[in-house]
C-alpha positions in Angstrom: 229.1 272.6 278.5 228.2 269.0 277.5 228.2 269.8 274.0 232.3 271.5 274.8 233.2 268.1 276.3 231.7 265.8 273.6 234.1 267.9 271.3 236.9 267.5 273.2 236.4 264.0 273.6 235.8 263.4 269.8 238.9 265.9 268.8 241.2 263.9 271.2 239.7 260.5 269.7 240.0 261.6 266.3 243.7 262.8 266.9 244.6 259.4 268.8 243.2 257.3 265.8 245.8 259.3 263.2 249.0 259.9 265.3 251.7 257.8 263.7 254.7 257.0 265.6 257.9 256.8 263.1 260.9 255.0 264.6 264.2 254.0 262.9 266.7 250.9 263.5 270.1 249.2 261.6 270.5 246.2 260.8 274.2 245.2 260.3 276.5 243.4 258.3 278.1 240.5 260.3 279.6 238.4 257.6 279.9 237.4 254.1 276.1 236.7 254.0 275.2 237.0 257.7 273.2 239.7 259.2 271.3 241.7 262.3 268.1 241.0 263.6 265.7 243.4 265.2 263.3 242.3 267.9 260.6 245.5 268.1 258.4 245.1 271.0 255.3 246.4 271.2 251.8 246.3 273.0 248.6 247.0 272.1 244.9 247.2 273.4 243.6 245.7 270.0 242.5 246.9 266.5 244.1 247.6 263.3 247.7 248.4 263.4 249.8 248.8 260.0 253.8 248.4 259.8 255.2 250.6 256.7 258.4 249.9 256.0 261.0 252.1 254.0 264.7 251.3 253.0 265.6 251.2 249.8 267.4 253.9 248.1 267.2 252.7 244.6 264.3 254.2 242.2 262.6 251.6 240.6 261.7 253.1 237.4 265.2 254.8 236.9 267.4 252.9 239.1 269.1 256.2 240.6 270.3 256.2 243.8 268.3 258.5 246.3 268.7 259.6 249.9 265.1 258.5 251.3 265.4 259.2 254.9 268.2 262.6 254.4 270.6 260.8 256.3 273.5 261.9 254.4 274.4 258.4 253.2 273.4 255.5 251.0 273.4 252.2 253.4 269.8 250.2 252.8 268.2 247.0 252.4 265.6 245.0 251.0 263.4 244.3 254.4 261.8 241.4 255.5 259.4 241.6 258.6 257.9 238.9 260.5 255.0 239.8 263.1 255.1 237.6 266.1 253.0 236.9 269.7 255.3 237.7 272.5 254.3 235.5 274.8 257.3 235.3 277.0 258.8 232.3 275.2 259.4 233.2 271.4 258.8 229.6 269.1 257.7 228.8 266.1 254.2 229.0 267.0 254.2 232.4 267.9 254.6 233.4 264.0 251.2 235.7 263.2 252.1 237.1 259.5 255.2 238.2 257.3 255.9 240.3 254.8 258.6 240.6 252.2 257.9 243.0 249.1 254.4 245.4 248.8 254.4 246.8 245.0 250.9 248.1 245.8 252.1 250.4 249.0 254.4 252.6 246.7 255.0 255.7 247.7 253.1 255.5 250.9 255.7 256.4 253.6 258.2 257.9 251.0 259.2 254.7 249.6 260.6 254.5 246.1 260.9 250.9 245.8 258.8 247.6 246.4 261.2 246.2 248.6 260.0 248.2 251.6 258.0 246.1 253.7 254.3 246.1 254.8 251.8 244.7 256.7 248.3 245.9 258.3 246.6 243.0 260.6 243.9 243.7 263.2 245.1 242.3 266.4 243.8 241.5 269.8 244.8 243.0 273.2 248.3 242.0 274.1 252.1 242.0 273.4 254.0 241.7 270.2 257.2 241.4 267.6 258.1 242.8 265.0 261.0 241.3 263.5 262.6 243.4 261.1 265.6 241.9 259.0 266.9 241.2 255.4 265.6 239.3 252.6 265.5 235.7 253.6 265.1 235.9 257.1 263.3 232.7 258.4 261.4 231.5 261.9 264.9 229.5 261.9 267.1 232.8 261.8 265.0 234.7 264.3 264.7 232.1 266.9 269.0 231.8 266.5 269.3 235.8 266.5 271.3 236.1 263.2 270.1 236.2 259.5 272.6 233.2 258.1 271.2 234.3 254.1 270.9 237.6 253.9 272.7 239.5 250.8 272.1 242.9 252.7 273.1 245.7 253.5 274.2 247.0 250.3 275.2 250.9 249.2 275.9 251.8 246.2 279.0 252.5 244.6 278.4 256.3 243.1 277.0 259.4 245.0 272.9 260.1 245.1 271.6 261.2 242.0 273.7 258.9 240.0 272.5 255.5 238.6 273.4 252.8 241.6 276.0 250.1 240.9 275.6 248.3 243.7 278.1 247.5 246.2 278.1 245.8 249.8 277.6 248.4 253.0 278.4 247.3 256.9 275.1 248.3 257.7 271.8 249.2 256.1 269.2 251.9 257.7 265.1 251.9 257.6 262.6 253.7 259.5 259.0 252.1 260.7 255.7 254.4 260.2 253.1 252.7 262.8 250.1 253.3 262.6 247.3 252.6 265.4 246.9 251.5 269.2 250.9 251.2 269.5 253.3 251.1 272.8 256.7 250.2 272.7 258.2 247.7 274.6 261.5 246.4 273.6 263.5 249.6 271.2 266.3 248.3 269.5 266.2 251.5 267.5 265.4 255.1 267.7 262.3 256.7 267.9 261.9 259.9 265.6 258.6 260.7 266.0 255.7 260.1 267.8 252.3 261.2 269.2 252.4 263.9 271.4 249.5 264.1 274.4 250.7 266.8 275.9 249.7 269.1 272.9 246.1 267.4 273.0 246.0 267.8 276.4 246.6 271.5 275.8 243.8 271.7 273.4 241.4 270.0 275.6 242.1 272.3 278.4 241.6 275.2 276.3 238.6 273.7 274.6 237.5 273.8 278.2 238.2 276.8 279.7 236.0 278.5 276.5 233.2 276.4 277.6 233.5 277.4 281.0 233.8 280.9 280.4 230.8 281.1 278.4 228.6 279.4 280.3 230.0 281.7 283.2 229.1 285.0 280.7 225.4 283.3 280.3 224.7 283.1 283.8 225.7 286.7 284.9 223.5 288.1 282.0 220.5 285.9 283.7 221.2 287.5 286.6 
């Protein structure tokens, strides 16, 4: 029986450590250069936690257009992320790390282009940002709510498939893989996928129950 629970335990640890939870936001166009911010609030009880970012709907070794998350529609943007203490009262001090392009995270979450975002940091127990906007987001822009230099969203002016001429959109989509000890606290988005206890739950029950039963079986036959 000891040996049924240490494999429960491990299997639910083990399943815990990979669960990703996928979210998705928007960030929109508000002006000729002016953008959306997104706040993502988050808490965590420490450890490594990665951010994977993906937008951008251009190949960057053909330049066609392609349809990365199968939403139907080409509206993306190159990311910038900022991750951030939340500490109750956002400042300038509260800026941890940011990321703008990852070349060498390709391909990781689907991406097709370095402009996605990334950014893994090993954190300590507590509350968080993410800040999730367009290129050229600053400390400045997020403290104000609004991305005053952004050239994002864009769209493209032909259909998927086709080689993109690039054209403005009203709104650019991405989606967020986390990875690691992860709670949301503050959704300005959607969340799309996530880890699921109640299935583990399930297994450790019935991981159980087989335990019990034989050790039931082994003490009638002693009898």
């Amino acid at each position: 029986m000891k040996i049924i629970t240490f494999l429960v335990a491990s299997i639910m640890c083990a399943s815990l450590a990979k669960a990703g939870l996928i979210t998705e936001g928007t960030i929109q166009r508000l002006g000729e250069t002016q953008s959306s911010i997104d706040l993502w609030g988050f808490s965590t009880s420490g450890g490594d936690v990665t951010f994977d970012l993906l937008s951008w709907e251009i190949e960057a070794t053909t330049g066609l257009a392609r349809d990365v998350n199968g939403d139907g529609e080409l509206a993306f943007l190159d990311t910038y992320i900022y991750l951030l203490k939340n500490d109750g009262v956002l400042t300038q001090d509260d800026k941890i790390n940011r990321n703008d392009d990852s070349p060498t995270t390709l391909g990781s979450d689907g991406s097709i282009h370095y402009y996605d975002s990334f950014m893994s940091s090993n954190l300590t127990a507590g509350d968080y940002f993410l800040a999730v906007g367009a290129f050229g987001l600053s400390m400045n822009e997020i403290l104000a709510g609004i991305n005053e230099s952004a050239f994002y969203p864009d769209s493209c002016a032909d259909g998927i498939g086709e080689e993109c001429d690039r054209v403005r959109s009203d709104h650019g989509d991405y989606r967020i893989t986390w990875t690691g000890d992860v709670s949301l606290t503050q959704n300005p988005g959607v969340v799309i996928s996530a880890p699921e206890p109640g299935t583990l739950a399930l297994l450790s029950l019935g991981l159980l129950s087989v335990g019990l039963s034989r050790k039931i079986k082994r003490s009638q036959n002693t009898r």
